[in-house]
C-alpha positions in Angstrom: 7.5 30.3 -13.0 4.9 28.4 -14.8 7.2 27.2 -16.8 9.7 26.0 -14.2 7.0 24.5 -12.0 6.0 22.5 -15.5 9.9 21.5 -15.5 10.0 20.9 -11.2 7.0 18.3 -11.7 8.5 16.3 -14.4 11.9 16.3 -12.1 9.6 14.5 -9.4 7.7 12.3 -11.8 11.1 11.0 -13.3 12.7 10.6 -9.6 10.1 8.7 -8.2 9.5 6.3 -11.6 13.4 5.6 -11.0 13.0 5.3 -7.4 9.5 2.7 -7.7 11.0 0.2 -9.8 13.5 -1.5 -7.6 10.4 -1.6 -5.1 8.7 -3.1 -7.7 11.3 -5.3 -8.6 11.7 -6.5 -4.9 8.3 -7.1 -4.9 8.4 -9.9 -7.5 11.4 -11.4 -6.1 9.6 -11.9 -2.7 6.2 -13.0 -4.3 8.8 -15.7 -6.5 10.3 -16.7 -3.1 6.9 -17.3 -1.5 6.0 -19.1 -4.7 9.1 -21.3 -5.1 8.5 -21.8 -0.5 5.2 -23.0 -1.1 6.4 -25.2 -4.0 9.2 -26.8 -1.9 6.7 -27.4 1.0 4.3 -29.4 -1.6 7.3 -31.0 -3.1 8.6 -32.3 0.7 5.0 -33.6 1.2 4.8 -35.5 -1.3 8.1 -37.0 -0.8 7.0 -37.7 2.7 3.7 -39.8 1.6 5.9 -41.7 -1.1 8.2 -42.5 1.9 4.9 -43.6 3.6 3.9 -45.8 1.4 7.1 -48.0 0.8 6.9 -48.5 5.2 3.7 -49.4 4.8 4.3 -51.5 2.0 7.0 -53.1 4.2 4.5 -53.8 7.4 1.7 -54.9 4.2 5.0 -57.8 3.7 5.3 -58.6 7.2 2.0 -59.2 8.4 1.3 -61.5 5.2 4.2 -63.3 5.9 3.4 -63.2 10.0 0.0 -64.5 8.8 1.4 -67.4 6.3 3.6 -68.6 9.2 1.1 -68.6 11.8 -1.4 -70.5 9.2 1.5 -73.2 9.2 1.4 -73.5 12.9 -2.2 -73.6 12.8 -1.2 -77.8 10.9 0.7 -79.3 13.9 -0.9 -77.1 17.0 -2.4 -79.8 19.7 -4.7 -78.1 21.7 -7.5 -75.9 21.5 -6.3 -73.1 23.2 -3.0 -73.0 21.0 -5.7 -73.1 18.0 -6.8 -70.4 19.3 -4.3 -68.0 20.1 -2.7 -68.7 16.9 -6.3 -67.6 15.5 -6.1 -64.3 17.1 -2.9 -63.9 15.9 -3.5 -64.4 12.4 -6.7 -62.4 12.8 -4.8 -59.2 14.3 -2.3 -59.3 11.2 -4.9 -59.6 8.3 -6.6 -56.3 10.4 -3.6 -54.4 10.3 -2.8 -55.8 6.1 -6.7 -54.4 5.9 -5.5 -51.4 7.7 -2.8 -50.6 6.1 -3.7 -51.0 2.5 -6.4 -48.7 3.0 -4.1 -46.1 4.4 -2.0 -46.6 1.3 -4.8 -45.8 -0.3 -5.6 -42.8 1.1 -1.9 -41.7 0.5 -2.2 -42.4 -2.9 -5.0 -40.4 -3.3 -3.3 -36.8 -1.4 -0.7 -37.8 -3.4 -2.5 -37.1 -6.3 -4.0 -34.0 -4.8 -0.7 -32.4 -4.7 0.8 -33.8 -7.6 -1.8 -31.4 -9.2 -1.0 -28.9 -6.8 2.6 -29.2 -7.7 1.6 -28.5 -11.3 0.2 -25.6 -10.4 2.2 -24.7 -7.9 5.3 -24.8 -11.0 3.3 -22.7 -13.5 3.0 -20.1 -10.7 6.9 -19.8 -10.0 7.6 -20.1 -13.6 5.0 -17.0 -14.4 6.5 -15.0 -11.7 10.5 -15.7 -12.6 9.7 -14.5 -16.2 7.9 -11.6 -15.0 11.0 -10.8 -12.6 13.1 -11.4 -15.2 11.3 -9.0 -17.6 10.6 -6.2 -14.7 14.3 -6.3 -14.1 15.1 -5.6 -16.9 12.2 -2.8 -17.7 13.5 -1.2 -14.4 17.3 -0.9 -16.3 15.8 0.5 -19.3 13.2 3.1 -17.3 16.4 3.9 -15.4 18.5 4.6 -18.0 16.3 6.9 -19.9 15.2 8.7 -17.3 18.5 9.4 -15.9 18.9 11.0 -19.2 15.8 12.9 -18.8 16.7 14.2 -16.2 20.2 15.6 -17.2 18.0 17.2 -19.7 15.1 18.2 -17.8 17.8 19.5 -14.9 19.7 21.4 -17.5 16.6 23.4 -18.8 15.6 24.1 -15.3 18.8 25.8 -13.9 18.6 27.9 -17.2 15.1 28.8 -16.6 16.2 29.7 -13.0 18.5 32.0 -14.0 16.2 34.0 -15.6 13.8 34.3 -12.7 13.9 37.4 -10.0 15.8 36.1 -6.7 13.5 37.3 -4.2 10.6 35.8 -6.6 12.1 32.4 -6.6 13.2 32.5 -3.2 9.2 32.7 -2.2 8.3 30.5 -5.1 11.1 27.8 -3.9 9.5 28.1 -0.1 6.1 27.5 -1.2 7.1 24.3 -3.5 9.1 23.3 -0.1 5.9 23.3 2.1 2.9 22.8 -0.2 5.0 20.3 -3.2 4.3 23.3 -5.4 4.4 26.7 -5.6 1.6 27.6 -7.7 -2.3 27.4 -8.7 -3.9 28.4 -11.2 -7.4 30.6 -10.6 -10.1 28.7 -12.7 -13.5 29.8 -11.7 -13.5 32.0 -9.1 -11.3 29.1 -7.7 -7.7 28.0 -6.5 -7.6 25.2 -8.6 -5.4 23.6 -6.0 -7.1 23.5 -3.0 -10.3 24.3 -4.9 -11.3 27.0 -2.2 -13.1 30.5 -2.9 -11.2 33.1 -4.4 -12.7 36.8 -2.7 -14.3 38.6 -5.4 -12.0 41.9 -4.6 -9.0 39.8 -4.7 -10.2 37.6 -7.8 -10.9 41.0 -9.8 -7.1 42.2 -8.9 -5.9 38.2 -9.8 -7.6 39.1 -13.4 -6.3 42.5 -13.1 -2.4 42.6 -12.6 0.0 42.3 -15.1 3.0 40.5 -15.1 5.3 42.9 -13.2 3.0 43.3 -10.1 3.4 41.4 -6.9 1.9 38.5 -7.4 -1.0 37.2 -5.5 -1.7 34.2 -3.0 -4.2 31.7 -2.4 -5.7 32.7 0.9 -6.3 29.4 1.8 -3.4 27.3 1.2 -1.0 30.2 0.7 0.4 29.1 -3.2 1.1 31.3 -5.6 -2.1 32.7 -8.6 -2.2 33.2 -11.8 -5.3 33.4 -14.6 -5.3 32.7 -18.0 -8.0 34.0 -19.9 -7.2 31.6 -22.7 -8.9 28.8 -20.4 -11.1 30.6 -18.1 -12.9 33.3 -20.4 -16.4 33.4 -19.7 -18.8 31.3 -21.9 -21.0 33.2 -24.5 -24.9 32.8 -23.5 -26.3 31.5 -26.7 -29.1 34.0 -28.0 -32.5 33.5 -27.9 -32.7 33.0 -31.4 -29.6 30.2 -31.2 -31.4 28.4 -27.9 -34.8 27.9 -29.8 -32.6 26.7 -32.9 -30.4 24.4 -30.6 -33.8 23.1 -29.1 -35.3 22.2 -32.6 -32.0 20.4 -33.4 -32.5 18.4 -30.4 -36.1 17.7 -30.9 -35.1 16.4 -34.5 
């Protein structure tokens, strides 16, 4: 049973590496879609402040030539109050040149801002498309060889199945359903799952059985025991005679 659980958890490890790489994959793709969005929205500004510029251009044309014509006027006018309307005038339209060069100016000048911001903005979607490009293609490789794996790793399993007492597997399968697995192994005086207390009457029969008893539960969270002496044989106290050594050494 050990065994099997061993093979069950590789079963899940494969299955959910197959199934987290198209999430991973899709992922990317939708951080490359917000990165090639934000990229389109810095590309339409900047078209819109380059179409700015050539209106304002335009109205920088008109004015001038509003202002060169009125200037003419200014030669054959006869009265004072013509003098001075034509005055206003010419004062209005050199404002609004003023005006609007200085706007251009500040166009220029976010312009520039997200010219550099386009820059960036192009690294970023060209970073993210190569690392779609390569996650797609790690997610077909990780998928083909664990779909292998798991042919393999199926194939051992029904085997070991086979081999295992019905009613024993049917408990083992039912605990695996409800708990993810079946068994935990006693480490301590412990369930080395749910890392509760193991009763010292019931811990001395967990150490006690052999293999052909029933087998024993965790009181707790109800999975399956076993001990291995191997990794939980009680530590040797070092002698008085190694402890005063061992204190020397550290001393040294």
């Amino acid at each position: 049973m050990i065994s099997l659980q061993s093979l069950d958890l590789e079963v899940r490890r494969l299955t959910e590496e197959i199934a987290e790489w198209p999430k991973r994959v899709a992922n990317r793709a939708a951080d490359l879609e917000k990165a090639q969005k934000h990229l389109a929205s810095i590309t339409e500004s900047l078209g819109k402040e380059e179409a700015l510029r050539r209106r304002q251009e335009l109205d920088v044309k008109d004015h001038q030539q509003k202002a060169a014509r009125l200037r003419k006027q200014m030669d054959v006018v006869t009265t004072t109050t013509q003098a001075s309307a034509l005055e206003h005038e010419i004062n209005f339209a050199e404002a609004e040149i003023t005006r609007l060069e200085d706007a251009e100016l500040e166009s220029m000048e976010r312009s520039e801002q997200l010219e550099a911001q386009k820059a960036e903005a192009e690294e970023t979607v060209a970073n993210l498309a190569r690392a779609h490009a390569a996650d797609k293609a790690r997610a077909a490789e990780v998928t083909e060889s664990h779909r292998a794996l798991l042919v393999d790793v199926n194939a051992r399993r029904n085997e070991l199945r086979s081999t295992i007492e019905e009613s024993a597997l049917s408990m083992y399968d039912r605990i695996a359903k409800s708990r993810g697995t079946a068994l935990a192994e006693g480490v301590d005086h412990k369930c080395s799952a749910c890392q509760m207390v193991v009763r010292p009457q019931r811990w001395n029969d967990l150490r006690d059985r052999s293999n052909d008893e029933t087998m024993l539960t965790c009181e707790t969270c109800g999975r399956l025991l076993y001990w291995d002496p191997a990794r939980d044989a009680p530590q040797k106290k070092p002698s008085k005679n190694e402890s005063i050594a061992a204190s020397i050494v550290r001393a040294l």
